[in-house]
Wavefront OBJ file of the C-alpha trace (Angstrom):
o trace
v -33.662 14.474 -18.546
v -31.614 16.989 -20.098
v -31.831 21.116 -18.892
v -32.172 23.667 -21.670
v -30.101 26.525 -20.716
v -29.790 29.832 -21.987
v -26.831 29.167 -24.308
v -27.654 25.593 -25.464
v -30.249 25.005 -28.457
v -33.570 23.586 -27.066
v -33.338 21.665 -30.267
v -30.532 19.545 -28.909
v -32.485 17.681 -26.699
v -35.630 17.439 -28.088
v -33.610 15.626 -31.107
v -31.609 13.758 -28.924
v -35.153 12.154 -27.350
v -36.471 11.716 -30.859
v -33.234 9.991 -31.944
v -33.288 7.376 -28.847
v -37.089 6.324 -29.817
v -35.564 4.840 -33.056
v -38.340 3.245 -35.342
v -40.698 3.800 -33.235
v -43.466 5.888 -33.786
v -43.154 10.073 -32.578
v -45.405 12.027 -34.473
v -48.888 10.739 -35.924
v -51.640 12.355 -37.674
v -54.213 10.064 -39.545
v -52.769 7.187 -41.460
v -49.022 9.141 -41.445
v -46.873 7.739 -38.581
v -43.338 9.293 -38.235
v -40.484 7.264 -36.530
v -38.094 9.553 -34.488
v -35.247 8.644 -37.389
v -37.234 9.869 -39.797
v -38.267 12.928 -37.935
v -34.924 13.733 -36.547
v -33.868 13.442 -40.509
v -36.556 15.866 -41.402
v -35.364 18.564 -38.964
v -31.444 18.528 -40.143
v -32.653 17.934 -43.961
v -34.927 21.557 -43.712
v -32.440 23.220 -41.462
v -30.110 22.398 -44.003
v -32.290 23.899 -46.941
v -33.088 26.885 -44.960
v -29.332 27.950 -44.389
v -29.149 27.148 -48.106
v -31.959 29.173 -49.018
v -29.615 32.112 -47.760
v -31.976 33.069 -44.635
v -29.016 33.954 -41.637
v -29.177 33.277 -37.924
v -31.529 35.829 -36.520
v -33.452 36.354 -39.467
v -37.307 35.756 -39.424
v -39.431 33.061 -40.593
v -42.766 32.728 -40.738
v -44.634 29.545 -40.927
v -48.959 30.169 -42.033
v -50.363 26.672 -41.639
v -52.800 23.916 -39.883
v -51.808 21.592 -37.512
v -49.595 18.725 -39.833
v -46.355 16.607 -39.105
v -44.383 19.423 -41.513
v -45.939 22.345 -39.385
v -44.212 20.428 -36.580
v -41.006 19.361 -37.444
v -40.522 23.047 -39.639
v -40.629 24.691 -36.136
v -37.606 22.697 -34.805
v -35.843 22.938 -38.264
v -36.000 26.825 -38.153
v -34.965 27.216 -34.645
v -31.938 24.825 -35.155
v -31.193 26.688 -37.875
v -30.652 29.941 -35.513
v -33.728 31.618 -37.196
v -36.558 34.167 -35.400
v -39.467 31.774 -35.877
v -42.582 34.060 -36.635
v -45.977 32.016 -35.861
v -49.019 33.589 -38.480
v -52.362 32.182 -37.145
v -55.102 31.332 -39.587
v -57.831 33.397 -37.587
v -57.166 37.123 -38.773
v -57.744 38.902 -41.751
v -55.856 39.171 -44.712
v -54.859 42.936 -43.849
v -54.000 42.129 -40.259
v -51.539 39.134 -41.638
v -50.280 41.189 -44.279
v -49.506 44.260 -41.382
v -48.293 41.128 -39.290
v -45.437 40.075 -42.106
v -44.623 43.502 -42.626
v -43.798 44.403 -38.773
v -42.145 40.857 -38.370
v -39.221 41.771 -41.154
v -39.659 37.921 -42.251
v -37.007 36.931 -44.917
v -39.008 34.128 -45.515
v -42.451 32.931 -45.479
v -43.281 29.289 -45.270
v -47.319 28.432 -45.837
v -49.563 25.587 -46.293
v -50.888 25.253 -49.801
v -54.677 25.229 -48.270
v -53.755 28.846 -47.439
v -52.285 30.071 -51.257
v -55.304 32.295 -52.119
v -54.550 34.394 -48.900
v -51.189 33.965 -49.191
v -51.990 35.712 -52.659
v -53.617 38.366 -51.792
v -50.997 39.187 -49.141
v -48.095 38.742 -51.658
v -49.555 40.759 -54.596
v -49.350 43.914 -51.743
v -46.029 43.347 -49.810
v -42.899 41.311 -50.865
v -41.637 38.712 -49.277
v -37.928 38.063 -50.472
v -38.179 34.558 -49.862
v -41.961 32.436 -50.644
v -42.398 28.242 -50.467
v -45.193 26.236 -50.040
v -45.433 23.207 -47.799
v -46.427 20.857 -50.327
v -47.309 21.259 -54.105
v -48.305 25.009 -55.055
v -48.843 27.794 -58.207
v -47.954 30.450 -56.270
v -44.180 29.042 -55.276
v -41.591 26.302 -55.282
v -42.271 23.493 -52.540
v -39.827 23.707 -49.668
v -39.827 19.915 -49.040
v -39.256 18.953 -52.570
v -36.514 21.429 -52.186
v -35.231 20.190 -48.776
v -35.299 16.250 -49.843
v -32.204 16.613 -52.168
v -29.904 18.375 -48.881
v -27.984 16.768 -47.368
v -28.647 16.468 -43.458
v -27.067 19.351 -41.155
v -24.780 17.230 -38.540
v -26.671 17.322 -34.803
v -23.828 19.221 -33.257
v -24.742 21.724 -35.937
v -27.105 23.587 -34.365
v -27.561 27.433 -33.777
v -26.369 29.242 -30.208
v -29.430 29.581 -28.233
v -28.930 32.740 -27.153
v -29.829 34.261 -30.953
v -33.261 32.225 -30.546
v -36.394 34.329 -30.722
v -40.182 32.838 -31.060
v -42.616 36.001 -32.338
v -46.599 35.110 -30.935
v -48.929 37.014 -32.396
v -51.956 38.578 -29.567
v -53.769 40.865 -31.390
v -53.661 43.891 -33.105
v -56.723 44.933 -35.813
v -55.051 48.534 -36.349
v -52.433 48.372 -38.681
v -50.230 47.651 -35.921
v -49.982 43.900 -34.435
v -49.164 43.168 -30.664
v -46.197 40.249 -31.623
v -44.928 38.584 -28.205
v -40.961 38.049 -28.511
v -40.008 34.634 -26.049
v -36.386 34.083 -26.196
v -34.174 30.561 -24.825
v -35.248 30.956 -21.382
v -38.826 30.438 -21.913
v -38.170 27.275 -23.777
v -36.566 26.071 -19.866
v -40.521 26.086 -19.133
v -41.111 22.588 -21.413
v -37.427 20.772 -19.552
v -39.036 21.937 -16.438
v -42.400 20.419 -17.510
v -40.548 17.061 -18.820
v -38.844 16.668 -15.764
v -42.154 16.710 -14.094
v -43.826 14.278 -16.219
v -40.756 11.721 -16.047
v -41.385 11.728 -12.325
v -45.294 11.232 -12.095
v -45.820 8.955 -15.359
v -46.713 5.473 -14.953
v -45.158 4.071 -18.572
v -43.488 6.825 -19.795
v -42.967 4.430 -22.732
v -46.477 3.629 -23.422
v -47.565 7.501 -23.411
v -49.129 9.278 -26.211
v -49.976 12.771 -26.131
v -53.178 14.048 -28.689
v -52.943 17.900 -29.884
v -56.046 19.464 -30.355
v -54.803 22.972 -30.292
v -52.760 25.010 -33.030
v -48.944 24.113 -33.172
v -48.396 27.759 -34.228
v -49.623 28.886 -30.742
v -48.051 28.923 -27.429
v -50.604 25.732 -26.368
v -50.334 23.236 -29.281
v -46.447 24.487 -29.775
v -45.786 23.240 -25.742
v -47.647 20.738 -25.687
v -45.424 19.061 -29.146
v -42.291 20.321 -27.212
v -43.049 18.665 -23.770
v -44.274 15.674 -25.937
v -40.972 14.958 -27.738
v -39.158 15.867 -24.779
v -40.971 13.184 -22.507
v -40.520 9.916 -25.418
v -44.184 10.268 -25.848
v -45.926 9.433 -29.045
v -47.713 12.919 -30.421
v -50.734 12.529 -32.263
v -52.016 15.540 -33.524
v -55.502 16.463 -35.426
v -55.252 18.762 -38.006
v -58.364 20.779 -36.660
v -60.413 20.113 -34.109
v -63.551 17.815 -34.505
v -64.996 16.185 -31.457
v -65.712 13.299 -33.061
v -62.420 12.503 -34.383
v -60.972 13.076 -30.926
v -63.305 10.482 -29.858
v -61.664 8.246 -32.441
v -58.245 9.171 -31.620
v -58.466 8.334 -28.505
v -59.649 5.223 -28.325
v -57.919 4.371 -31.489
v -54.058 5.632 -30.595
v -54.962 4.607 -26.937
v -54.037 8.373 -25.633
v -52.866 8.791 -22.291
v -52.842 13.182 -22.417
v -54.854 15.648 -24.309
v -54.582 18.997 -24.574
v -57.016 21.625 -25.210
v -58.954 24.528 -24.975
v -61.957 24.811 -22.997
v -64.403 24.967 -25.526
v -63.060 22.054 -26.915
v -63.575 20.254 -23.640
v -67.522 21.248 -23.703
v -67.389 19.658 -27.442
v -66.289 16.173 -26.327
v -68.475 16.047 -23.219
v -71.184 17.133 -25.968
v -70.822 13.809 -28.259
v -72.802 11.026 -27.787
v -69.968 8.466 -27.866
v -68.052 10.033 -24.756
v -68.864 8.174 -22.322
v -67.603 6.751 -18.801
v -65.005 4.254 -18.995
v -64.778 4.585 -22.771
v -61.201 5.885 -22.518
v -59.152 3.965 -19.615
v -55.451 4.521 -21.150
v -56.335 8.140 -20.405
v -54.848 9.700 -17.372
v -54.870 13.551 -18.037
v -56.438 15.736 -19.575
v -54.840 19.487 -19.688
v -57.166 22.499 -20.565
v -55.931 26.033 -21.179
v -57.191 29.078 -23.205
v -60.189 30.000 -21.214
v -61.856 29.661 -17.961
v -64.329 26.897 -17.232
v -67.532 26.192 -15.930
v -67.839 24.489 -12.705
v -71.063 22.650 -13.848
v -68.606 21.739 -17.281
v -65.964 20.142 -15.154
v -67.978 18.288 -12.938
v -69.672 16.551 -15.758
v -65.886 16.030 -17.203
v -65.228 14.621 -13.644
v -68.241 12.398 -13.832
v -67.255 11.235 -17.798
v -63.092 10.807 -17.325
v -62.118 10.921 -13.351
v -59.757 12.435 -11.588
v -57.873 13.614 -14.740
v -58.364 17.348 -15.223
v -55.284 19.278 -14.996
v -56.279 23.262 -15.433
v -53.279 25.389 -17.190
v -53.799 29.466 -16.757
v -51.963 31.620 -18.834
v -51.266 33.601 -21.825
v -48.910 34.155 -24.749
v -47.119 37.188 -22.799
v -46.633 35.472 -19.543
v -46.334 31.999 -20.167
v -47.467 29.897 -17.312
v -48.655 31.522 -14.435
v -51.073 28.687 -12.348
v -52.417 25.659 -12.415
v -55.332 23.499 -10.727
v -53.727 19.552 -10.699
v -55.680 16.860 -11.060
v -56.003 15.988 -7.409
v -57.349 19.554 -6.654
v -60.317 19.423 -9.084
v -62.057 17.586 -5.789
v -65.503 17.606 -5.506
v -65.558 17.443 -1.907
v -64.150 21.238 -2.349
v -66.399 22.290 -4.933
v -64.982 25.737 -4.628
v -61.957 25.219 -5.755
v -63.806 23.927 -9.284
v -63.851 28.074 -9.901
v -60.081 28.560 -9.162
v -57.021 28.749 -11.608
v -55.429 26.860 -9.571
v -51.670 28.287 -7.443
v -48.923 29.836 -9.006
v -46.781 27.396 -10.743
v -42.650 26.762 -9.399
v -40.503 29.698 -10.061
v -43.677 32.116 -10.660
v -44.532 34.942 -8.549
v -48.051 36.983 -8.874
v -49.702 40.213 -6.817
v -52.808 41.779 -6.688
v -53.090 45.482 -7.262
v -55.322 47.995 -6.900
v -55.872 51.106 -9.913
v -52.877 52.917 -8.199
v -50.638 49.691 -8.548
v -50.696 48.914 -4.666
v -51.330 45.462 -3.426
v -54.827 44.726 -2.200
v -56.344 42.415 0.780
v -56.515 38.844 0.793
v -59.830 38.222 -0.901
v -60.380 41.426 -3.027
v -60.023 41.791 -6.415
v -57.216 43.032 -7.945
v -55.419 43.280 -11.361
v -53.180 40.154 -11.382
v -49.516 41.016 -12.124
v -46.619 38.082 -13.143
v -43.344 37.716 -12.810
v -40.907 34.946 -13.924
v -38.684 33.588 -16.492
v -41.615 32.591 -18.948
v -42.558 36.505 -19.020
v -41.877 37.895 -22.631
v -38.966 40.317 -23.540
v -41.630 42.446 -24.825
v -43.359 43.199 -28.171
v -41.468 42.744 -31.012
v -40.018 46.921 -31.951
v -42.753 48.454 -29.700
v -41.777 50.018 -26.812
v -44.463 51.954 -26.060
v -46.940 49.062 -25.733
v -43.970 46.769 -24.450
v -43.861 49.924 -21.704
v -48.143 50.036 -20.712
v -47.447 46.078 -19.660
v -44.322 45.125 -18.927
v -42.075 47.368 -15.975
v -38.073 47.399 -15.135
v -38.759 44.981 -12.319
v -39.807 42.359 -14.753
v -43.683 42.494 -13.728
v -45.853 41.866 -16.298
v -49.397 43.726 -16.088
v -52.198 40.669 -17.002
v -55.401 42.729 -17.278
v -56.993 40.077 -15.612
v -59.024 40.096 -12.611
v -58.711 37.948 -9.716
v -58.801 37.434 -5.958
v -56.817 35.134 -3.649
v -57.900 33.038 -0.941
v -56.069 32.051 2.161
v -54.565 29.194 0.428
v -53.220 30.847 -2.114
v -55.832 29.611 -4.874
v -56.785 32.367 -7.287
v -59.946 33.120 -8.624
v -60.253 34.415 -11.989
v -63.075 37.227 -11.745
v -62.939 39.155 -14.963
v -61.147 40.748 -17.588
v -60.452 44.053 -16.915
v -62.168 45.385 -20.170
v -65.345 42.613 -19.829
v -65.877 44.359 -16.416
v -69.254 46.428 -16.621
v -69.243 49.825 -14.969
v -72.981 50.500 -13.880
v -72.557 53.629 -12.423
v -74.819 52.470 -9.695
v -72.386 52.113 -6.907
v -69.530 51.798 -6.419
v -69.080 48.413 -7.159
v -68.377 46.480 -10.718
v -70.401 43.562 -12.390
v -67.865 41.378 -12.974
v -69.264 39.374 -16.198
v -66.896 36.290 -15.114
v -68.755 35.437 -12.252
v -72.545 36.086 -13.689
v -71.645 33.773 -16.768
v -70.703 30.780 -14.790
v -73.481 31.121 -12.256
v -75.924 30.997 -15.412
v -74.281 27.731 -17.211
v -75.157 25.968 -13.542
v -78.695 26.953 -14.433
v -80.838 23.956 -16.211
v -81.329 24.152 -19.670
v -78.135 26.433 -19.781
v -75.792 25.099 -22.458
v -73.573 28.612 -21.947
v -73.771 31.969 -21.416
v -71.666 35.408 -21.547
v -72.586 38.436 -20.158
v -71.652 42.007 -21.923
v -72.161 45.906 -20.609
v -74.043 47.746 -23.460
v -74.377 51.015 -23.376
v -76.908 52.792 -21.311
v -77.965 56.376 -20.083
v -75.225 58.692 -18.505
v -72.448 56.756 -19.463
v -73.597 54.302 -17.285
v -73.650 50.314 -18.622
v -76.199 48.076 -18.473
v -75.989 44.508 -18.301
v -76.893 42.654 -21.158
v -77.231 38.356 -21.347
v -76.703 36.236 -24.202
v -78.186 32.649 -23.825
v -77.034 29.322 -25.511
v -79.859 27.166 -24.574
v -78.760 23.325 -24.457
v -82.332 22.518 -26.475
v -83.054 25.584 -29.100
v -86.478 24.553 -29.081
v -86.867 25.019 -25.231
v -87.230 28.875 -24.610
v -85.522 29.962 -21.585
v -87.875 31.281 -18.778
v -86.662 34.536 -18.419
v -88.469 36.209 -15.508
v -87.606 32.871 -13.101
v -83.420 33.308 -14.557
v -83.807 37.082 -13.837
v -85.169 35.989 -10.103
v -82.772 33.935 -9.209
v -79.686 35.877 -10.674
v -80.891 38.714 -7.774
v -81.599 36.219 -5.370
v -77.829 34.508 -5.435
v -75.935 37.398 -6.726
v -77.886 41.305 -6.015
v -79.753 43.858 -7.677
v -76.510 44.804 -8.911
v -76.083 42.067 -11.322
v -79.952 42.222 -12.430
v -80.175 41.745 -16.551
v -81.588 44.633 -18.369
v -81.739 42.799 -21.208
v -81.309 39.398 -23.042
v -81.070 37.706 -26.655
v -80.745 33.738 -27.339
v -78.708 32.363 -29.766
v -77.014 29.211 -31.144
v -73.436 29.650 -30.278
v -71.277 32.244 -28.959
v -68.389 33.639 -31.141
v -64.642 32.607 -30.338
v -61.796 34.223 -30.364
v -58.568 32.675 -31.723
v -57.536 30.608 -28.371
v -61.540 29.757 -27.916
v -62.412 31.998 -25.304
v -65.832 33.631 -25.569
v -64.978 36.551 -28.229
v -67.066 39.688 -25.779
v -65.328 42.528 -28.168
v -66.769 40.625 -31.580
v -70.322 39.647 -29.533
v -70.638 43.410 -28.084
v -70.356 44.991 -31.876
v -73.051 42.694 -33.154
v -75.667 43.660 -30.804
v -74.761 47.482 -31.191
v -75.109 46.912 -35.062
v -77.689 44.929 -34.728
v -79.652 47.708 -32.988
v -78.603 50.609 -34.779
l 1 2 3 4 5 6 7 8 9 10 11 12 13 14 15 16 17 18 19 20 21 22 23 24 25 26 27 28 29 30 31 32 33 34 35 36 37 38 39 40 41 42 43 44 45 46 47 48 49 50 51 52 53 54 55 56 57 58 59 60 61 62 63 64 65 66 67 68 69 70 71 72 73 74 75 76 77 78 79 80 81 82 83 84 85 86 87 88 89 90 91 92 93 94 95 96 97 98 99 100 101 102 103 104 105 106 107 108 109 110 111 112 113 114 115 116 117 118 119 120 121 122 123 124 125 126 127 128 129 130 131 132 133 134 135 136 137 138 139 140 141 142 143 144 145 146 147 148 149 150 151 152 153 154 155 156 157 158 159 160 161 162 163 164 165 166 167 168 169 170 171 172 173 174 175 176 177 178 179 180 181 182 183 184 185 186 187 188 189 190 191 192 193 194 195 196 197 198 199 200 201 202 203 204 205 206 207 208 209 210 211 212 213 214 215 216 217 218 219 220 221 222 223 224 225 226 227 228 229 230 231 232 233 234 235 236 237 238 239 240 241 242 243 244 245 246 247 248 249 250 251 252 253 254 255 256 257 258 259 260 261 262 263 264 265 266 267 268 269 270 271 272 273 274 275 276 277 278 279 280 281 282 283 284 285 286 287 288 289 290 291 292 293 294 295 296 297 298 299 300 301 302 303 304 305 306 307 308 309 310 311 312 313 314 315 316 317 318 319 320 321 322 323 324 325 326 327 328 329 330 331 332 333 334 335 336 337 338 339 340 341 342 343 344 345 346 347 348 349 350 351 352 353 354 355 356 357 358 359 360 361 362 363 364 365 366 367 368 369 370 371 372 373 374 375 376 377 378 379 380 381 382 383 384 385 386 387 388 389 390 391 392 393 394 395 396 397 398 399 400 401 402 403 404 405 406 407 408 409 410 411 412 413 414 415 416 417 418 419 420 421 422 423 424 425 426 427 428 429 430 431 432 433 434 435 436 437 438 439 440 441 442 443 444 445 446 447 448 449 450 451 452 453 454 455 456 457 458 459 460 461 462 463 464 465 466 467 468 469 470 471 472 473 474 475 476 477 478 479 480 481 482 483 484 485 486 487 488 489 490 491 492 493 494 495 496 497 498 499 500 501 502 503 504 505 506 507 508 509 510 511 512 513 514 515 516 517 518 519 520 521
């Protein structure tokens, strides 16, 4: 297995892996099924047209689509090429996307035709000096027709690594996006994570790897990397539907998934999942949100001893993860844990005053490795509120550790709700998963409205597994107090059908908070 340093081109070896599997199949989606030739030839052909295009080493380009063999092998092309690749997800606004261009400085701006009336919109207020569509489009010439009549860059053509930049976007909604700069090092991360794989796979050969997530974030765009990197086939969905997972499955015989949590609750939802359905499949790796212990032992019951937790987050990278062999029901505990800090990361618990605090009290989590980010892209002020000179980046996360090291995700630091009554915190994490272990509990999320004082109250919104069964209130508030204290007793509660996500499917608290406060103005 080949090492990606700093000054080599990740590129290089992912190519060089695609280019030993030959006519055999890398990259599926549907009925299209890519040999590693052809998708080797696709990556020099578009690097190629993108040096011809006039775009220079270092300058950015942005890629707006869904999940597709193109979105893939454009990501590879680009970075070969020496470009900043600049990821736009689908989920925000048009304003947000069109502030996101803008602070990006893209030279170019590469979209999927399903996205041309947004892409539009945002045009016909900013320019972009350079616009192609992936595919057929009105709005502008398509890049692949384009890039089929260049000729292929040679492989020993490809950019320094050291002028490779990946811009993640995490948020922004003022005018002013959060955009996560990762430079060569953090691409070490997917060797390391190849390397790992080569060791513990039973048939490398026979392998194939099913996306779920978004290529164009940090999740669906490592798990493609580590994919290629490891000979395995990659068969991607270009969005998520439970029941063509199912099919994929079974069909492409996967042996790895990957996806977020929510996505998880959606297979173990469908009627065709069922034990013993899926034998080829030997791990399953969820990320993107925390999970419910009563979720993951019915995933335990439904696949076996498969479950392979990843915590983390665009900034940081990977911090921990729970392996298979520790999601053990005989230590059900450990079913609420992240898992241990992964090889070469280091993590501390800190109080408000930024001091370390005992083994078993919460404490902001702080990280610390090469997967960290550089910072946000021309913002040093925010860069400065997260990240210090040491290298330490500040989560916002809550979480305790126990005496073997596991950590415990308890809250985010915003979702924590400040009562007023003591001086202790309801930490929403910990209510929400002790109500989706209640029966009749599909899932749950727990929010501080506000209440007298500038005190919070705790509010409860229900997902009930039948919507025609109403949940007994009075009995849920009962035993909430009984397990977990006055402290965490419900002032209020509302039922509803499903709980809003945010773009990486964890419960979206900010978007569910502002609904009930307009709802009840």
């Amino acid at each position: 297995m080949n090492d990606v340093t700093d000054s080599e081109n990740y590129t290089v070896p992912v190519l060089r892996e695609l280019s030993a599997r030959g006519e055999r199949d890398v990259l599926v989606m549907g009925e299209r099924r890519i040999s590693g030739t052809e998708a080797v030839d696709t990556v020099l052909r578009c690097a190629a047209a993108l040096r011809e295009s006039g775009v220079a080493e270092g300058d950015g380009v942005a890629l707006f689509v869904e999940n597709s063999p193109e979105a893939v092998l454009l990501q590879l092309a680009v970075h070969f090429a020496g470009c900043r690749l600049v990821f736009v997800p689908p989920e925000p606004g048009n304003s947000e996307l069109e502030a996101l261009l803008r602070r990006a400085d893209v030279a170019m701006l590469l979209f999927d035709p399903v996205f041309e009336d947004r892409v539009r919109w945002i045009t016909d207020r900013m320019d972009v000096p350079r616009l192609h569509g992936i595919g057929p489009s009105a709005l502008a010439p398509d890049f692949l027709t384009a890039a089929s009549g260049t000729a292929l860059l040679p492989e020993g053509g490809a950019a320094d690594g050291r002028h490779l930049a990946t811009l993640l976007y995490t948020g922004g909604t003022t005018g002013v996006p959060k955009l996560v700069v990762h430079r060569s090092g953090y691409y070490g991360l997917y060797a390391e994570a190849a390397a790992t794989f080569a060791e513990d796979a039973e048939d490398p050969d026979g392998a194939a790897m099913l996306v779920c997530t978004l290529v164009t974030h940090s999740s669906g765009h490592s798990a493609f990397l580590v994919g290629f990197l490891t000979g395995q086939t990659v068969v991607l969905l270009r969005t998520f539907d439970a029941d063509a997972a199912v099919r994929a499955l079974e069909r492409e015989r996967i042996t790895g998934a990957v996806l977020v949590t929510p996505m998880l609750y959606e297979l173990l939802d469908h009627p065709d999942c069922l034990p013993g359905r899926f034998p080829a499949l030997s791990r399953i790796t969820y990320a993107g949100a925390a999970a419910s212990p009563a979720r993951l032992r019915q995933a335990l019951a439904c696949f076996g001893p498969v479950l392979h937790q990843i915590y983390g987050a665009s900034e940081n990278g990977l911090v921990t993860q729970l392996l298979p062999e520790e999601h053990d029901l005989d230590r059900p505990g450990l079913l609420a844990s992240c898992g241990r800090p992964a090889p070469g990361v280091e993590v501390e618990l800190r109080d408000e005053e930024g001091k370390p605090v005992p083994e078993g009290r919460p404490g902001e989590l702080y990280v610390r490795s090469h997967t960290v980010m550089e910072g946000y892209w021309k913002d040093p002020a925010r860069t400065a509120e997260v990240l210090d000179d040491e290298g330490w980046f500040r989560s916002g996360d809550i979480a305790r550790r126990d005496e073997d090291g596991y950590l415990y995700l308890v809250d985010r630091a915003r979702d924590i709700i400040v009562t007023g009554r003591t001086a202790d915190n309801v930490y929403s994490r910990l209510l929400d998963d002790f109500l989706t272990e209640q029966p009749g509990i599909k899932e749950a999320a727990a929010i501080g409205l506000p209440g007298a004082d500038d005190r919070e109250t705790v509010h409860v919104v229900l997902v009930p597994r039948d919507p025609a069964e109403e949940p007994d209130l009075p009995r849920l508030t009962r035993d909430i107090v009984d397990a977990l204290g006055e402290l965490y007793t419900p002032a209020s509660y509302s039922v509803t059908g499903s709980l809003p996500r945010t773009a990486v499917g964890k419960t979206d608290k900010k978007a569910l908070r502002t609904a009930l406060l307009t709802a009840g103005s």
